[in-house]
Biotite code that builds the C-alpha atoms (Angstrom):
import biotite.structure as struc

atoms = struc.array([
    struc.Atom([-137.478, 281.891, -80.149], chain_id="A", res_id=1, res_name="UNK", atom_name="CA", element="C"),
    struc.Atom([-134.679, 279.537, -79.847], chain_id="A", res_id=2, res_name="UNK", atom_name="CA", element="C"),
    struc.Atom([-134.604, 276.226, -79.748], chain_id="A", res_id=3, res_name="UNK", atom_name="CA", element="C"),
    struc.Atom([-133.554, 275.875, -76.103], chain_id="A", res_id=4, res_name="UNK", atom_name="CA", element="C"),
    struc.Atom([-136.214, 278.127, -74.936], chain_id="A", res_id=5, res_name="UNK", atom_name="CA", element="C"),
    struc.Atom([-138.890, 276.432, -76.826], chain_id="A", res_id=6, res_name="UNK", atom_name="CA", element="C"),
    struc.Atom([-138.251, 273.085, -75.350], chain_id="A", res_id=7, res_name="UNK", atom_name="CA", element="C"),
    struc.Atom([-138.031, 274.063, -71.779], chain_id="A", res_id=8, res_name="UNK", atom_name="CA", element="C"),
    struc.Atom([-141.322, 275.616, -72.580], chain_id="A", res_id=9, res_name="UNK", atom_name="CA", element="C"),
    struc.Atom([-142.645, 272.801, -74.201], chain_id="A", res_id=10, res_name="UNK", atom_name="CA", element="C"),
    struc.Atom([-141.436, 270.706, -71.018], chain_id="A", res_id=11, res_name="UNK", atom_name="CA", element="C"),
    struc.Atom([-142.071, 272.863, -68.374], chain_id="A", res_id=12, res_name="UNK", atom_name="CA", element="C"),
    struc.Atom([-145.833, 271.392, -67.902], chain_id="A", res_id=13, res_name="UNK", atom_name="CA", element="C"),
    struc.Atom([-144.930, 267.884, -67.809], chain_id="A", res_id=14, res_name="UNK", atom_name="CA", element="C"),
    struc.Atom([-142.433, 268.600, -65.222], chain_id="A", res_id=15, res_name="UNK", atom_name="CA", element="C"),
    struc.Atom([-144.642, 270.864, -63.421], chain_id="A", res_id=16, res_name="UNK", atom_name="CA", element="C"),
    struc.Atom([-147.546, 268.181, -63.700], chain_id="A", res_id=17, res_name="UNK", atom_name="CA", element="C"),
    struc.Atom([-144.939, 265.642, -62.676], chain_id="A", res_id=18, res_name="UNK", atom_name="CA", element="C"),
    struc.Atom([-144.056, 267.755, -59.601], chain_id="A", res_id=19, res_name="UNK", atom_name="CA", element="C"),
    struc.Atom([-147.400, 268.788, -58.176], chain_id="A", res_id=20, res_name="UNK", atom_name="CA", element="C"),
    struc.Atom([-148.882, 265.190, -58.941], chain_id="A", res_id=21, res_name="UNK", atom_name="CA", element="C"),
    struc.Atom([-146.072, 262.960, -57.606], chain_id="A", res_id=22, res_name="UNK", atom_name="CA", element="C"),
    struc.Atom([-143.179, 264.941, -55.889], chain_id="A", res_id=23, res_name="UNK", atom_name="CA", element="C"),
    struc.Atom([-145.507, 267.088, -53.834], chain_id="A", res_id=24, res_name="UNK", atom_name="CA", element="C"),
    struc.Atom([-147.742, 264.735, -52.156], chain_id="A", res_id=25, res_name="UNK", atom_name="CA", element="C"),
    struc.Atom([-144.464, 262.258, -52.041], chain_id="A", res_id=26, res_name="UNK", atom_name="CA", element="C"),
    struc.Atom([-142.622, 264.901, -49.620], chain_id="A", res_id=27, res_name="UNK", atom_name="CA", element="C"),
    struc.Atom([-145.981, 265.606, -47.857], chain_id="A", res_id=28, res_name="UNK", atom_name="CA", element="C"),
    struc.Atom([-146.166, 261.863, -47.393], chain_id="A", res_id=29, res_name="UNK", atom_name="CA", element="C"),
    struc.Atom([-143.214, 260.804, -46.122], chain_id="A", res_id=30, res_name="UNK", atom_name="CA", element="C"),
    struc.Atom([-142.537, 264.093, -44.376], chain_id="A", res_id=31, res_name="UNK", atom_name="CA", element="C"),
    struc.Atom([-145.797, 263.393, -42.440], chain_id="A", res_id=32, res_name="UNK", atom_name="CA", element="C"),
    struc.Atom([-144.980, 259.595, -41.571], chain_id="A", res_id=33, res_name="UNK", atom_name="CA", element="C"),
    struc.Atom([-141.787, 260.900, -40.252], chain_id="A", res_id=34, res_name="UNK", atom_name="CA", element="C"),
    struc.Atom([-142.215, 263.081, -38.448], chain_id="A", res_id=35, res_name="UNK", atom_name="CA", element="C"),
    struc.Atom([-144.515, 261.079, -36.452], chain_id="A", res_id=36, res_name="UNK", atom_name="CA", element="C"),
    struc.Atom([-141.735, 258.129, -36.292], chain_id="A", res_id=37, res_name="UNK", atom_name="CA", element="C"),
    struc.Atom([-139.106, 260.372, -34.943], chain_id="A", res_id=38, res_name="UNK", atom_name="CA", element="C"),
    struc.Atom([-141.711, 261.553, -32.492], chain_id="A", res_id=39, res_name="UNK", atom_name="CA", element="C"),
    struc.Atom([-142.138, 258.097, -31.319], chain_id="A", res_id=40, res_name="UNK", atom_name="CA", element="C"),
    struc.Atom([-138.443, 257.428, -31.368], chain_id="A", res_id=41, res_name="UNK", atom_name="CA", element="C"),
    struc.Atom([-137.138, 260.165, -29.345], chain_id="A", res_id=42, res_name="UNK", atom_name="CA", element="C"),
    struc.Atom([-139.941, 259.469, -26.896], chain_id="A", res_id=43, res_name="UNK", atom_name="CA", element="C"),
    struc.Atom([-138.355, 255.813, -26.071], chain_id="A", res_id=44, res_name="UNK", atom_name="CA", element="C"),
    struc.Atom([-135.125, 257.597, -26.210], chain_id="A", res_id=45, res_name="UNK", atom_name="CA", element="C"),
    struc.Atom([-135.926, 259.466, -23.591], chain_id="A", res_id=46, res_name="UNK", atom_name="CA", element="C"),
    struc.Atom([-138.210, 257.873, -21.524], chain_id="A", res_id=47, res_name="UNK", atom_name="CA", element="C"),
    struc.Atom([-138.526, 254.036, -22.590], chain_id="A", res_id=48, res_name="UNK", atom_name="CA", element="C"),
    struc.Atom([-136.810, 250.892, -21.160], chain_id="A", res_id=49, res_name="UNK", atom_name="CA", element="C"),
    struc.Atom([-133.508, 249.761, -21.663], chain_id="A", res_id=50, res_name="UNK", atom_name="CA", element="C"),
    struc.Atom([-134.465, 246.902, -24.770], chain_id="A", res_id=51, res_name="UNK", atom_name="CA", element="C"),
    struc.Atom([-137.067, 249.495, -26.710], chain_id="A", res_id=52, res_name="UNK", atom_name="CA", element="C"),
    struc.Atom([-133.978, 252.204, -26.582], chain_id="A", res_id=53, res_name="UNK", atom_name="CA", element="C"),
    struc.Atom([-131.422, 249.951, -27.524], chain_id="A", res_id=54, res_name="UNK", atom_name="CA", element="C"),
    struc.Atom([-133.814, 249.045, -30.570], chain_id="A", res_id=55, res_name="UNK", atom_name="CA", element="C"),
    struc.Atom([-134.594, 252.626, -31.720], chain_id="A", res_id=56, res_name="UNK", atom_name="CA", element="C"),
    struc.Atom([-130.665, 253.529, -31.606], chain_id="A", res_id=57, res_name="UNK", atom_name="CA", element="C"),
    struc.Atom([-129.942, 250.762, -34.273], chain_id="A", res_id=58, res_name="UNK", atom_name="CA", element="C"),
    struc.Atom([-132.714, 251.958, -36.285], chain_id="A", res_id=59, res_name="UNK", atom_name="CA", element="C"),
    struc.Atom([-130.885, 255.258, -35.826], chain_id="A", res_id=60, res_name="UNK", atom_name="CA", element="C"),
    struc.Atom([-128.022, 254.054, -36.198], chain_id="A", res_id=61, res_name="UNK", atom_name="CA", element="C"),
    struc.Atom([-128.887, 252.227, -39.258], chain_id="A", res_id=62, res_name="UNK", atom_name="CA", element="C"),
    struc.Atom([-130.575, 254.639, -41.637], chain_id="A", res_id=63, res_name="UNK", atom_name="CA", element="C"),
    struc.Atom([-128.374, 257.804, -40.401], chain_id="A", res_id=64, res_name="UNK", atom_name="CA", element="C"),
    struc.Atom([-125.073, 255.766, -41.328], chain_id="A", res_id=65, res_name="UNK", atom_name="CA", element="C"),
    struc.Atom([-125.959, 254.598, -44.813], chain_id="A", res_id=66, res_name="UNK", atom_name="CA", element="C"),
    struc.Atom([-126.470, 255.946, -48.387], chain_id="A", res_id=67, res_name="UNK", atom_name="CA", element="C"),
    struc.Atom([-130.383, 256.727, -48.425], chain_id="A", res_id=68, res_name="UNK", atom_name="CA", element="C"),
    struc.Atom([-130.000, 255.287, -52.676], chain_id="A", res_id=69, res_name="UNK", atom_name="CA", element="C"),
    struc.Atom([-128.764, 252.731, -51.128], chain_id="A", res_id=70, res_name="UNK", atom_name="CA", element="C"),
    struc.Atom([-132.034, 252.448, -48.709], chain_id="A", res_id=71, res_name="UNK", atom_name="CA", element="C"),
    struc.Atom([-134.379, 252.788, -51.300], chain_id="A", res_id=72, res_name="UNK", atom_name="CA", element="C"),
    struc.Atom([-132.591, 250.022, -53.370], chain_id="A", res_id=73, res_name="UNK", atom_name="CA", element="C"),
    struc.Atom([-132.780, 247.554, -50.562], chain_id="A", res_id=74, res_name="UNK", atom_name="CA", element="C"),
    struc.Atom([-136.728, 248.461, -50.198], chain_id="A", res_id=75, res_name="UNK", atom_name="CA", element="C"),
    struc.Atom([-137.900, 248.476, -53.438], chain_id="A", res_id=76, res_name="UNK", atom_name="CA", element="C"),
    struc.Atom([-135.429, 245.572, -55.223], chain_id="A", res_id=77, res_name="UNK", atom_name="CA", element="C"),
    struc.Atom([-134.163, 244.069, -51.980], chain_id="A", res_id=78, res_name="UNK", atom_name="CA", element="C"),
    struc.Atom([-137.477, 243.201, -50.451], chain_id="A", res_id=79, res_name="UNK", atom_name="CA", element="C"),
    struc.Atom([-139.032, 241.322, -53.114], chain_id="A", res_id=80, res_name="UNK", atom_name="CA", element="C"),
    struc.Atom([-135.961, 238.416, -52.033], chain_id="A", res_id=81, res_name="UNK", atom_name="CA", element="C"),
    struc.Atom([-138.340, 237.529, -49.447], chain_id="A", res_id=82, res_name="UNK", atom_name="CA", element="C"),
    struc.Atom([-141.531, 238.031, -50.358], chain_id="A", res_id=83, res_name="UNK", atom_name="CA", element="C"),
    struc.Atom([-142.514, 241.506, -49.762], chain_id="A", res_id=84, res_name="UNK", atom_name="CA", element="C"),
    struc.Atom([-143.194, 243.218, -53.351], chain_id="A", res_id=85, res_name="UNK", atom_name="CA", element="C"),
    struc.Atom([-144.138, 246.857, -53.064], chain_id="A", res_id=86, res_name="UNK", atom_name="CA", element="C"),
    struc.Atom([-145.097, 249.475, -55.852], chain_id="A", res_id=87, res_name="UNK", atom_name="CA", element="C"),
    struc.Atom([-142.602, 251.843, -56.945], chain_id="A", res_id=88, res_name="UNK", atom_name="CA", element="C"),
    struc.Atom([-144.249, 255.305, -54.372], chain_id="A", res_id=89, res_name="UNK", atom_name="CA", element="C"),
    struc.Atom([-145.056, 252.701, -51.536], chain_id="A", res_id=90, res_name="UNK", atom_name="CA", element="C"),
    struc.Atom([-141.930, 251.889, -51.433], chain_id="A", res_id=91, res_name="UNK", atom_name="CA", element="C"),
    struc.Atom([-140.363, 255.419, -52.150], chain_id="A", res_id=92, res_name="UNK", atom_name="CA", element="C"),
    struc.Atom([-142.465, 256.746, -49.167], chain_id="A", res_id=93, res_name="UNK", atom_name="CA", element="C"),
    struc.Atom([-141.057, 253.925, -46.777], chain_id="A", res_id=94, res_name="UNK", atom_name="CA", element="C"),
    struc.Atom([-137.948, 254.653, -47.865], chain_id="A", res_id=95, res_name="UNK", atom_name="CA", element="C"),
    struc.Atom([-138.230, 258.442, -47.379], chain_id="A", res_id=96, res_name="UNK", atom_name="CA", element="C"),
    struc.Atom([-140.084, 258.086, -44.090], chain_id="A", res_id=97, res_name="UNK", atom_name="CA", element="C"),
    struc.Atom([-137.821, 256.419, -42.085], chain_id="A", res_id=98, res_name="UNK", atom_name="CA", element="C"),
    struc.Atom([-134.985, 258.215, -43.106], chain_id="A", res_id=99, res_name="UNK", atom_name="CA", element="C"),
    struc.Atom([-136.646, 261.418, -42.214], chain_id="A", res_id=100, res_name="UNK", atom_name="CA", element="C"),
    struc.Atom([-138.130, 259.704, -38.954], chain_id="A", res_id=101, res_name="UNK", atom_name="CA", element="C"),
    struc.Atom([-134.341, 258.462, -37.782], chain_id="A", res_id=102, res_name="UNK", atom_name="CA", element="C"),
    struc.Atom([-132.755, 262.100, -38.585], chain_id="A", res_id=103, res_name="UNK", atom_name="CA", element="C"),
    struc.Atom([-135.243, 263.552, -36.913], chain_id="A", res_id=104, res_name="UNK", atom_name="CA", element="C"),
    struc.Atom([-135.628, 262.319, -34.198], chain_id="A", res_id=105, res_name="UNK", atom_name="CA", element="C"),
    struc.Atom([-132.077, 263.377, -32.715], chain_id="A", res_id=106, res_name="UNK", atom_name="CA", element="C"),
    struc.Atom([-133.803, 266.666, -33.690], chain_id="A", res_id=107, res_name="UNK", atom_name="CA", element="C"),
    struc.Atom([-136.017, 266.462, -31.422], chain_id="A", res_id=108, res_name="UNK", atom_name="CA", element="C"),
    struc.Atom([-134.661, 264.444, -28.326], chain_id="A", res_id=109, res_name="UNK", atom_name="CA", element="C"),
    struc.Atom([-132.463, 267.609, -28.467], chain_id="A", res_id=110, res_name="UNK", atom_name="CA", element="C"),
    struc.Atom([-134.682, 270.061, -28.067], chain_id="A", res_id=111, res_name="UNK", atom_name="CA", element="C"),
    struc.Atom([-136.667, 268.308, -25.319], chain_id="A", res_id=112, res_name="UNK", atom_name="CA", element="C"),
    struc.Atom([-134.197, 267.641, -23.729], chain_id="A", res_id=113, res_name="UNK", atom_name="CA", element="C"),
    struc.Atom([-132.587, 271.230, -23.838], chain_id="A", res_id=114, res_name="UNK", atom_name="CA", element="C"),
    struc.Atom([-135.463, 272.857, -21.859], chain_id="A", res_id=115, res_name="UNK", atom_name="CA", element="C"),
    struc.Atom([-134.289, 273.280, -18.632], chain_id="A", res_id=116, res_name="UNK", atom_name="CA", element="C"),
    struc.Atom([-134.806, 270.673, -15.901], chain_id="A", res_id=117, res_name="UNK", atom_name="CA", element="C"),
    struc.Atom([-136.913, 273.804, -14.026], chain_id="A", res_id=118, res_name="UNK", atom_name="CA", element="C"),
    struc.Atom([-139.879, 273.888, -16.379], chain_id="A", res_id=119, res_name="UNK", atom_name="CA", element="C"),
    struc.Atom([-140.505, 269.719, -15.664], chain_id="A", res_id=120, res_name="UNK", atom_name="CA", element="C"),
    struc.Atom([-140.030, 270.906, -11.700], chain_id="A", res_id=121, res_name="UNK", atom_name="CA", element="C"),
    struc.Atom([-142.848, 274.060, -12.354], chain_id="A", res_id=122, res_name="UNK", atom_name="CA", element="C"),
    struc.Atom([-145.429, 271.327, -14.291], chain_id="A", res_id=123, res_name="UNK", atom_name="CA", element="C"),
    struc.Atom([-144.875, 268.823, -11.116], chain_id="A", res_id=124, res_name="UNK", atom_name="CA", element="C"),
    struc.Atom([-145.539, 271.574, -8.618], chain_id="A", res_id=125, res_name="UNK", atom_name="CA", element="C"),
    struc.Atom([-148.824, 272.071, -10.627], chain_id="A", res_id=126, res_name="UNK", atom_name="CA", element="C"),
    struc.Atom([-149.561, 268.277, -10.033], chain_id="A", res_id=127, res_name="UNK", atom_name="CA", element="C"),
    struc.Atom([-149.186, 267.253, -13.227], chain_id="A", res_id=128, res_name="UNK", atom_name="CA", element="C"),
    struc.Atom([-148.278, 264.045, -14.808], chain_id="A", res_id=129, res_name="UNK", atom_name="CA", element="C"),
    struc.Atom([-145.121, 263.548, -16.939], chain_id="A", res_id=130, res_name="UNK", atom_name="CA", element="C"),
    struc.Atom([-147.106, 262.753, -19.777], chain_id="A", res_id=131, res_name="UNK", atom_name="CA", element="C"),
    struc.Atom([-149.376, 266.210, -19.184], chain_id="A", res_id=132, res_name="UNK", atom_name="CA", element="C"),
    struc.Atom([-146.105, 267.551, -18.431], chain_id="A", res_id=133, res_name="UNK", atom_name="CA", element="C"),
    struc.Atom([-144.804, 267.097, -21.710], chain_id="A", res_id=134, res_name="UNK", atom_name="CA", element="C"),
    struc.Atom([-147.759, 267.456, -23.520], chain_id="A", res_id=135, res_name="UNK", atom_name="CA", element="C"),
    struc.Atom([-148.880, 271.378, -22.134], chain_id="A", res_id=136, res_name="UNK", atom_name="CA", element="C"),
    struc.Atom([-145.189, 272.462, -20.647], chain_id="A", res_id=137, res_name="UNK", atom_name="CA", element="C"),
    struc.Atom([-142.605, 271.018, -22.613], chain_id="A", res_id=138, res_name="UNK", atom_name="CA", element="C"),
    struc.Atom([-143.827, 270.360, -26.177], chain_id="A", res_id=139, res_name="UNK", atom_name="CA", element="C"),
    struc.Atom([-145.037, 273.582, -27.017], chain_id="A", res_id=140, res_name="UNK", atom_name="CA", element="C"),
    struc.Atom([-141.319, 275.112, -26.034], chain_id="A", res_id=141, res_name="UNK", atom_name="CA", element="C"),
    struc.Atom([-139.774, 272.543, -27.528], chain_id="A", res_id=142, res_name="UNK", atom_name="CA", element="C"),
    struc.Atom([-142.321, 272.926, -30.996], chain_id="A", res_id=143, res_name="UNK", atom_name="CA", element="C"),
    struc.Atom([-140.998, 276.656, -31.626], chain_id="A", res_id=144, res_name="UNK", atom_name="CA", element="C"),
    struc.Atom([-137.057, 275.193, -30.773], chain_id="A", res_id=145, res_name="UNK", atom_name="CA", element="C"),
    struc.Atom([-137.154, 272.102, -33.478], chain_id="A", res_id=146, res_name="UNK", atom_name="CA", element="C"),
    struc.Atom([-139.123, 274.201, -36.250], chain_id="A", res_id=147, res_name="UNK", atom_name="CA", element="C"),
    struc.Atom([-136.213, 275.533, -38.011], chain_id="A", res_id=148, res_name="UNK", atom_name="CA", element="C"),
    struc.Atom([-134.528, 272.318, -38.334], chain_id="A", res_id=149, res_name="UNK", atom_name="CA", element="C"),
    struc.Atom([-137.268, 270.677, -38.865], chain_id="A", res_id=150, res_name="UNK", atom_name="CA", element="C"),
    struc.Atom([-138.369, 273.343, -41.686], chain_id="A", res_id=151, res_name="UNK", atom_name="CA", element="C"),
    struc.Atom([-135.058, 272.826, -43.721], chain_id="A", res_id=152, res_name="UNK", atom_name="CA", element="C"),
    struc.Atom([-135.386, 269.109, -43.311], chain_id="A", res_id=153, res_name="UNK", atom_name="CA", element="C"),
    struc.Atom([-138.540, 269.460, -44.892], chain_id="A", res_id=154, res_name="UNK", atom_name="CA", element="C"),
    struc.Atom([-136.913, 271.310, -47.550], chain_id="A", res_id=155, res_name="UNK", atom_name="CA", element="C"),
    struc.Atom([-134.411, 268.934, -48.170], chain_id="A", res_id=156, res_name="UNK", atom_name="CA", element="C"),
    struc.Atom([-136.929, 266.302, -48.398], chain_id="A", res_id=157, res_name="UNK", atom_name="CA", element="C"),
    struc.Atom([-138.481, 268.100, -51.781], chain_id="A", res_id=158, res_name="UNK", atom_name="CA", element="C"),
    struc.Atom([-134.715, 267.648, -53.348], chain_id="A", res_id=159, res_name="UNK", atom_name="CA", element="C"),
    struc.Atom([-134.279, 264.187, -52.160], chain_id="A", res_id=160, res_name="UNK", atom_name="CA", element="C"),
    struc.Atom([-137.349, 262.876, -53.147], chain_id="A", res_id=161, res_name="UNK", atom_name="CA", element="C"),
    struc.Atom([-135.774, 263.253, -57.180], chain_id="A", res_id=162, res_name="UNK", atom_name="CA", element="C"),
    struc.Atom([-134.172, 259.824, -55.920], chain_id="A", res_id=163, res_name="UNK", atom_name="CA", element="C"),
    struc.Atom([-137.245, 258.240, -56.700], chain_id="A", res_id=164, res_name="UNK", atom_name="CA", element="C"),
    struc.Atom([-136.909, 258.446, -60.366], chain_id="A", res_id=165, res_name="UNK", atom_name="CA", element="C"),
    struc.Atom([-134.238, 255.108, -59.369], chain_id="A", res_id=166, res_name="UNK", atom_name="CA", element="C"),
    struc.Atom([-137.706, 253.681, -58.556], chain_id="A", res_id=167, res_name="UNK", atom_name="CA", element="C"),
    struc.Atom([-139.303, 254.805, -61.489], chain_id="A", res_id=168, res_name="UNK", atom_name="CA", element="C"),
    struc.Atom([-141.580, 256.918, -59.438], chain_id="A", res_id=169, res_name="UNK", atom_name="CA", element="C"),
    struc.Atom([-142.815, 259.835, -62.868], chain_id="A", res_id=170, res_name="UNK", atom_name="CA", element="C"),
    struc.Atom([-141.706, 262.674, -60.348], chain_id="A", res_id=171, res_name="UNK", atom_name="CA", element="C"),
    struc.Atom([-139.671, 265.796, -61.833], chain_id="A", res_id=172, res_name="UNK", atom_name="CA", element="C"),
    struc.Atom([-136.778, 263.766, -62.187], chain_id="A", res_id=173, res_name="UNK", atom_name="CA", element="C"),
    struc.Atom([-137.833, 261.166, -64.144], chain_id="A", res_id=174, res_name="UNK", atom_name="CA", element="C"),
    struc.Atom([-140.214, 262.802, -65.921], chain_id="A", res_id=175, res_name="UNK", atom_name="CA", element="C"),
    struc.Atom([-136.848, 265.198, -67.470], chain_id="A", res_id=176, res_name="UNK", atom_name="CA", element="C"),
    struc.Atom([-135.123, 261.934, -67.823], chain_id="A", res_id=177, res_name="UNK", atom_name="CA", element="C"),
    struc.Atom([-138.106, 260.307, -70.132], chain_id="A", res_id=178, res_name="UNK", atom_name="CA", element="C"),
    struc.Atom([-138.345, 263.921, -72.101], chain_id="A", res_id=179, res_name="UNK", atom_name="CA", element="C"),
    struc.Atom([-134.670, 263.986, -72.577], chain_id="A", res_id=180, res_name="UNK", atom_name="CA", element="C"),
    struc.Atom([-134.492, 260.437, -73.369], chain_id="A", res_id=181, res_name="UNK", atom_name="CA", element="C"),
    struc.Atom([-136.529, 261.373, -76.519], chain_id="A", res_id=182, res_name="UNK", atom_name="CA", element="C"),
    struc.Atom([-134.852, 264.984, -77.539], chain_id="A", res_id=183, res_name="UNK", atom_name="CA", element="C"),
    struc.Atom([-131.637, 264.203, -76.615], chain_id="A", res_id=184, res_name="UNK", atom_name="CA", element="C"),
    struc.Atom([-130.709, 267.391, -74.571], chain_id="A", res_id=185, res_name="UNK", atom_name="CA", element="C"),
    struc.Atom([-129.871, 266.494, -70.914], chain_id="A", res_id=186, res_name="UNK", atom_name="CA", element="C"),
    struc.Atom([-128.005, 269.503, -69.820], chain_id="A", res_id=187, res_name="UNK", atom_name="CA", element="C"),
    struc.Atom([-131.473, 271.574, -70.944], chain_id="A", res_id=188, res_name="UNK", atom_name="CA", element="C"),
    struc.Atom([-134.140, 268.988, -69.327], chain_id="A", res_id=189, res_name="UNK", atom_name="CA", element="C"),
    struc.Atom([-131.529, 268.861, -66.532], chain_id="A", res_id=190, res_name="UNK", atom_name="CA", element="C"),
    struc.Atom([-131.100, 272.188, -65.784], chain_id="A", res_id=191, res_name="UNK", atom_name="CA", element="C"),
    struc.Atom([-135.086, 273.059, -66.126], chain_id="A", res_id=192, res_name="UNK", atom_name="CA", element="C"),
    struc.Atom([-136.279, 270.095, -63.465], chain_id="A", res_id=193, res_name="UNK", atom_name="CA", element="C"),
    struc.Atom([-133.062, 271.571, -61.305], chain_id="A", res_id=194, res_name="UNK", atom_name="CA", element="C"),
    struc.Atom([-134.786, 275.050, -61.832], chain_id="A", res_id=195, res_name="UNK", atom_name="CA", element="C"),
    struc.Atom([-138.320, 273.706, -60.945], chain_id="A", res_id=196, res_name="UNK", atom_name="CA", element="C"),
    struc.Atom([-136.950, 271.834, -57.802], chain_id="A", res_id=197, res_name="UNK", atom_name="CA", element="C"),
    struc.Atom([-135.340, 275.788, -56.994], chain_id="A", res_id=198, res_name="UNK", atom_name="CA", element="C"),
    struc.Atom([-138.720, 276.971, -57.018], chain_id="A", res_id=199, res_name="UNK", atom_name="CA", element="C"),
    struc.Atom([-140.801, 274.383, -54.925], chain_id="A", res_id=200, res_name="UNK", atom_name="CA", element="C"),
    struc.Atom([-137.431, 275.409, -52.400], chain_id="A", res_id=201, res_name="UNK", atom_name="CA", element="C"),
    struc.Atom([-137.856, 278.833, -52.364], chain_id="A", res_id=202, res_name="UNK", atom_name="CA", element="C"),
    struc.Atom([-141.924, 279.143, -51.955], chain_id="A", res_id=203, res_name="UNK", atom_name="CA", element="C"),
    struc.Atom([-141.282, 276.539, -48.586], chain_id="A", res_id=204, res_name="UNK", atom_name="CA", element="C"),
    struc.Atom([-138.441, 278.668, -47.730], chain_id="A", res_id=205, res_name="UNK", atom_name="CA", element="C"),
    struc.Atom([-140.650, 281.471, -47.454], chain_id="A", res_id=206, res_name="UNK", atom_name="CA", element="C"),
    struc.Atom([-143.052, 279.426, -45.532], chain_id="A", res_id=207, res_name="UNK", atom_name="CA", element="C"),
    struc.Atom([-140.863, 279.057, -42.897], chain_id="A", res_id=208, res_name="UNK", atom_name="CA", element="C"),
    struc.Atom([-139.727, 281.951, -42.013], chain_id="A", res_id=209, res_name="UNK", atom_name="CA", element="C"),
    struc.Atom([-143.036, 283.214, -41.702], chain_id="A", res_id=210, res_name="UNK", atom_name="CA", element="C"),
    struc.Atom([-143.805, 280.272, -39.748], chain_id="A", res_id=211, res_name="UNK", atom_name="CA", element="C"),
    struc.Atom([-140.758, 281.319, -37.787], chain_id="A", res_id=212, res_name="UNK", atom_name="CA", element="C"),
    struc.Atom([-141.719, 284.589, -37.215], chain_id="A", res_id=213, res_name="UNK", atom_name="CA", element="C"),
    struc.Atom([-145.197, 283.711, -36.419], chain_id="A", res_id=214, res_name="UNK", atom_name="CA", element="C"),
    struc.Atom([-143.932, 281.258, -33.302], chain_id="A", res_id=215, res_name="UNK", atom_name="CA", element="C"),
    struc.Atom([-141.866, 284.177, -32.684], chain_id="A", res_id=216, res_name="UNK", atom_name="CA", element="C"),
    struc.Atom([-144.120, 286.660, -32.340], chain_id="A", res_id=217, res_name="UNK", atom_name="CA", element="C"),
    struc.Atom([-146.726, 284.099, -30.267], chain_id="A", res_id=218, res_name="UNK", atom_name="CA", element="C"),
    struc.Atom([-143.414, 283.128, -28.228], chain_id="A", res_id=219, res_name="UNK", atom_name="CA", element="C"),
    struc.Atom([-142.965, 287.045, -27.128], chain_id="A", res_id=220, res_name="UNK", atom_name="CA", element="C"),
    struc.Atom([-146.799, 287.749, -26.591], chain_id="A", res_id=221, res_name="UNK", atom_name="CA", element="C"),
    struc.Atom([-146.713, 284.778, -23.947], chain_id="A", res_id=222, res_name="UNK", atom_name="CA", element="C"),
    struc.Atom([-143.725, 286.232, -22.319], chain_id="A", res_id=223, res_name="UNK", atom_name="CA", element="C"),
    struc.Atom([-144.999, 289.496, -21.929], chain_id="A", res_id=224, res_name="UNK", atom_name="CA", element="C"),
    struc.Atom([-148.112, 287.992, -20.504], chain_id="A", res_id=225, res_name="UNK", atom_name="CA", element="C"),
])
């Protein structure tokens, strides 16, 4: 066997251990958290007063328009300036999480805000609420609209998250940095935690299209009902 092959297979479970351990649950994480910040966000967007929107579009403003290194830095080695010293995936998580949360939520102030004016006018009729409104008319539309953005944001999350390793979080990353720190062949350790990054990608890819053609098919069995 050569001696390429048998150090990507002696490396490939660290990495992999590295991966399920730390990058997994760190994209699940701060995916999560996210999510439910740009939910929050594009609700004041929308619907809030004047101050709380004007707040929520420089925190928008703010972590869309700068380097998310440059983010992470200012959490993790910034913070600690005034007080506020957080562990290396604490602080990663932040970090990731309100990135995700700010891109996000243009996401989905888009979509709810792309279903037309009629289907607010039908839930009134009904005598709902605006909050009920949203919450049995609007969301679900909007839900099968935002999942393919959301989906490859998720995605991109898994290949961001090798940022970390600036943290010194032991995800894929870092964990291929220590190992080639020690056996002296980047491109190898490189190119194997780039291949085992390609793989977490493709089995969520495939997640969401079957998501996507799940919400498709439940999408067309409504209509024809």
């Amino acid at each position: 066997m050569p001696a390429w092959l048998l150090l990507m297979a002696h490396s490939l479970k660290p990495l992999l251990y590295a991966g399920l351990v730390f990058t997994v649950p760190l994209t699940l994480a701060s995916f999560a958290i996210g999510i439910v910040v740009a939910f929050i966000v594009a609700l004041v967007r929308l619907f809030g007063p004047r101050w709380a929107v004007a707040c929520v579009r420089f925190y928008v403003w703010l972590f869309r328009g700068s380097p998310l290194l440059v983010q992470l830095f200012v959490i993790f080695y910034g913070l600690p300036n005034v007080g506020i010293v957080l562990d290396p995936l604490t602080a990663a998580i932040i970090g990731f999480s309100l990135n995700v949360g700010a891109y996000n939520s243009e996401v989905i102030r888009g979509v709810i805000e792309s279903i037309p004016k009629g289907q607010w006018e039908a839930a009134y009729s009904m005598g709902m609420t605006r909050q009920q409104a949203l919450r049995r008319a609007i969301l679900p539309q909007a839900a099968r609209v935002a999942l393919p953005p959301l989906s490859n944001s998720f995605i991109a999350l898994v290949k961001d998250t090798s940022l970390a390793a600036v943290l010194t979080v032991p995800e894929v990353f870092q964990a291929a940095q220590r190992i080639a720190s020690v056996t002296y062949e980047p491109l190898i350790l490189y190119t194997e935690a780039a291949l085992v990054y390609l793989v977490f990608s493709s089995v969520l890819s495939s997640a969401q299209v079957r998501l996507e053609r799940k919400f498709g098919r439940h999408a067309l069995f409504q209509a024809s009902n």
